[in-house]
PLY file of the C-alpha trace (Angstrom):
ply
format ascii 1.0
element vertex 167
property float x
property float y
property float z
element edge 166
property int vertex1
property int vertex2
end_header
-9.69 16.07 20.80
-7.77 12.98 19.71
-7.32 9.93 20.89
-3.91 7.33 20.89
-3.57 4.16 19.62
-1.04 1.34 18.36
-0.29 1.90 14.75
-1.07 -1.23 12.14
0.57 -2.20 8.67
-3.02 -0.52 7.22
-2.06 2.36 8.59
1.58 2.74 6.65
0.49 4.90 3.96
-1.13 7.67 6.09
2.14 7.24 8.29
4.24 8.17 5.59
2.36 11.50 4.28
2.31 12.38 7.53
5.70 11.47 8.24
6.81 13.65 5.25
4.42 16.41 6.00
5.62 16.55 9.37
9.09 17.11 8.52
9.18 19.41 5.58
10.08 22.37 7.31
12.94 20.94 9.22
14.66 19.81 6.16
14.13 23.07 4.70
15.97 24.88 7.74
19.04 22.62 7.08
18.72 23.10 3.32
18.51 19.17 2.63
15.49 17.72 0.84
17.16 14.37 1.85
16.87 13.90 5.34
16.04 10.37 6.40
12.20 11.15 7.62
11.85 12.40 3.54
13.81 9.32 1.95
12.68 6.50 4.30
9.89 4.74 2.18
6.83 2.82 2.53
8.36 -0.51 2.69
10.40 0.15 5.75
7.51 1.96 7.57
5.60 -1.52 6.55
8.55 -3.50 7.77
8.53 -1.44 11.38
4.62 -1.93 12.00
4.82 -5.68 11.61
8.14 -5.69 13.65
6.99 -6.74 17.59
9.99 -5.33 18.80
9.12 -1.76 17.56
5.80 0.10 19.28
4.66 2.52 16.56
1.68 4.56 18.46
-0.92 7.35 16.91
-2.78 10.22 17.18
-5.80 10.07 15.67
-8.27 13.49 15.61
-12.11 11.69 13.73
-10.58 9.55 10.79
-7.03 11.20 10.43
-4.20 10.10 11.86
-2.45 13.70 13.14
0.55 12.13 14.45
2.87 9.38 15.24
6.16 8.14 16.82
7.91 5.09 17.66
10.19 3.14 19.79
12.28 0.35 20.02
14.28 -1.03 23.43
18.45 -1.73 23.30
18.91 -3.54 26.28
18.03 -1.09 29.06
17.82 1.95 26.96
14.23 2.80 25.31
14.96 4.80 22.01
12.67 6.97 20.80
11.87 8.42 17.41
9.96 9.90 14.08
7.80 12.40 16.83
5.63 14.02 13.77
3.08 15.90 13.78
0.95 17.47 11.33
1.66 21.14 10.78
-1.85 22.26 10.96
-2.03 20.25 14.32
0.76 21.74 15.75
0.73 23.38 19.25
-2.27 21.41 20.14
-0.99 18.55 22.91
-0.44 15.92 20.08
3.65 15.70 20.99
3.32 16.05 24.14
0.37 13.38 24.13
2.23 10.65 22.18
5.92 11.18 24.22
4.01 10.62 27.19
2.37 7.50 25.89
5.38 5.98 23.99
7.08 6.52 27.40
4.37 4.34 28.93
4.38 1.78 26.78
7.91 1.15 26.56
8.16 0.98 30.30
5.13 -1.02 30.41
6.49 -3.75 27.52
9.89 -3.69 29.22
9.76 -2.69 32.91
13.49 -2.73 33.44
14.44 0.14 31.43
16.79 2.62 32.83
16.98 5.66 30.50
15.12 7.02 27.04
17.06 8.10 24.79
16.45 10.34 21.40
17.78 13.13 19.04
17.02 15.67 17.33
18.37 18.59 15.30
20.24 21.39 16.61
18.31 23.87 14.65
15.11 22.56 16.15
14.43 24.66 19.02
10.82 23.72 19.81
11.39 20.14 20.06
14.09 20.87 22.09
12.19 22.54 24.79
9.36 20.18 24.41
12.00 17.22 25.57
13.86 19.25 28.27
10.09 19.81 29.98
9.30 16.30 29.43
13.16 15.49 31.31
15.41 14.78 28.75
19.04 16.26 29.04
21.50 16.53 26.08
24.39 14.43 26.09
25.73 15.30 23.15
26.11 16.86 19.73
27.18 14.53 16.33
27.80 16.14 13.20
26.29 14.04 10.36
27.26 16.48 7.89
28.77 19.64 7.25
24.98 21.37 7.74
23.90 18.74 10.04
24.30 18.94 14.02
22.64 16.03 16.01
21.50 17.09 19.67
21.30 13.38 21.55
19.06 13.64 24.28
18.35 11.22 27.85
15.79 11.02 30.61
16.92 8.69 33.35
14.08 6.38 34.83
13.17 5.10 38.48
12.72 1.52 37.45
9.14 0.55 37.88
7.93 -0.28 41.48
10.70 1.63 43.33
10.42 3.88 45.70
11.44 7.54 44.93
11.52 8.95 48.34
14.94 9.28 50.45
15.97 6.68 52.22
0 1
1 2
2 3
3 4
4 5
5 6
6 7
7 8
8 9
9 10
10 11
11 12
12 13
13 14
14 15
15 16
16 17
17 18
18 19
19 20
20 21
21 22
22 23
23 24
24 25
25 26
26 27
27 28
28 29
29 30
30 31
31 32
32 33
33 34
34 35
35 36
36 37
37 38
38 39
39 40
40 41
41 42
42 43
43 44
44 45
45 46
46 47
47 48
48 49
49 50
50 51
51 52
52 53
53 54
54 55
55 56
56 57
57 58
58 59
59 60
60 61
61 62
62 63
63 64
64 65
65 66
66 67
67 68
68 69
69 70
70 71
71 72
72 73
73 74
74 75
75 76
76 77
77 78
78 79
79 80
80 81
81 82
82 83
83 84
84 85
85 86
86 87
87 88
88 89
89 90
90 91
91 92
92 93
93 94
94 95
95 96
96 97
97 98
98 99
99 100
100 101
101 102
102 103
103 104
104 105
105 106
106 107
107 108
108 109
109 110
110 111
111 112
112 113
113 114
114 115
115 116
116 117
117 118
118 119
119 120
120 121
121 122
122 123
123 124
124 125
125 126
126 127
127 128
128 129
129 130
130 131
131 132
132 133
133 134
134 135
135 136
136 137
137 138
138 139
139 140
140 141
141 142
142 143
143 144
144 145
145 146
146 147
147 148
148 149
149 150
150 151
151 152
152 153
153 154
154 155
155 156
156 157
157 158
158 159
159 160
160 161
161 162
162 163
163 164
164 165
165 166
């Protein structure tokens, strides 16, 4: 089992291994050892925890942080992003635990929020699926380079305290 909490500044390094750990294998599908996940460093990760407007959350199995993901607000729009995971931890709830929970909390810090957005790679089929199930639609594809597809993802929300039956 594991449990979720709000990430802290002491937690940066283990962020960042996991961070990289986490997203090996998808820079090895597109063939580039220089995706942003792999070149972001520990000062910025730093930076982010102390930031209040970011909500950095973690799963935590005994006294190892197994995954992690943040969020940041843009008006109405939640954005979501860095869903890792630890490979040996995959398939085991963790992603599925800490979207549901980053949802939360962004709705909770800023109740008028209308949509979530996110992206992901096009080659990334599992994470795909995961966000469909969880109600995310694509809007579009970017192309950030010429081995590089983007698939940008939403999930409309029902503000907080409305009704959701038919009128």
């Amino acid at each position: 089992m594991f449990d979720i909490h709000p990430a802290t500044p002491a937690d940066a390094g283990e962020l960042l291994t996991l961070q990289r750990a986490a997203f090996v294998d998808e820079a090895q599908a597109y063939g580039d050892p220089f995706i942003l996940p792999l070149t972001e460093g520990l000062d910025r990760i730093d930076r982010l925890l102390r930031d209040e407007g970011v909500l950095v959350l973690k799963a935590v199995r005994g006294a190892r942080i197994v995954g992690a993901v943040r969020a940041s607000t843009a008006g109405a729009h939640g954005v979501i992003g860095r869903l890792a995971v630890a490979p040996d931890q995959r398939r085991q709830g963790v992603a599925r635990a800490l979207l549901s929970a980053v949802e939360e909390g962004l709705r909770v810090h800023s109740p008028g929020l209308t949509a979530l957005t996110l992206f992901t790679g096009a080659q990334s089929a599992d994470q795909q699926r995961l966000y469909r199930e969880r109600g995310y639609t694509e809007t579009h594809r970017e192309r950030v380079a010429d081995h590089l597809v983007m698939v940008h993802m939403r999930k409309e929300l029902v503000p907080v305290g409305a009704s959701t039956e038919p009128v």
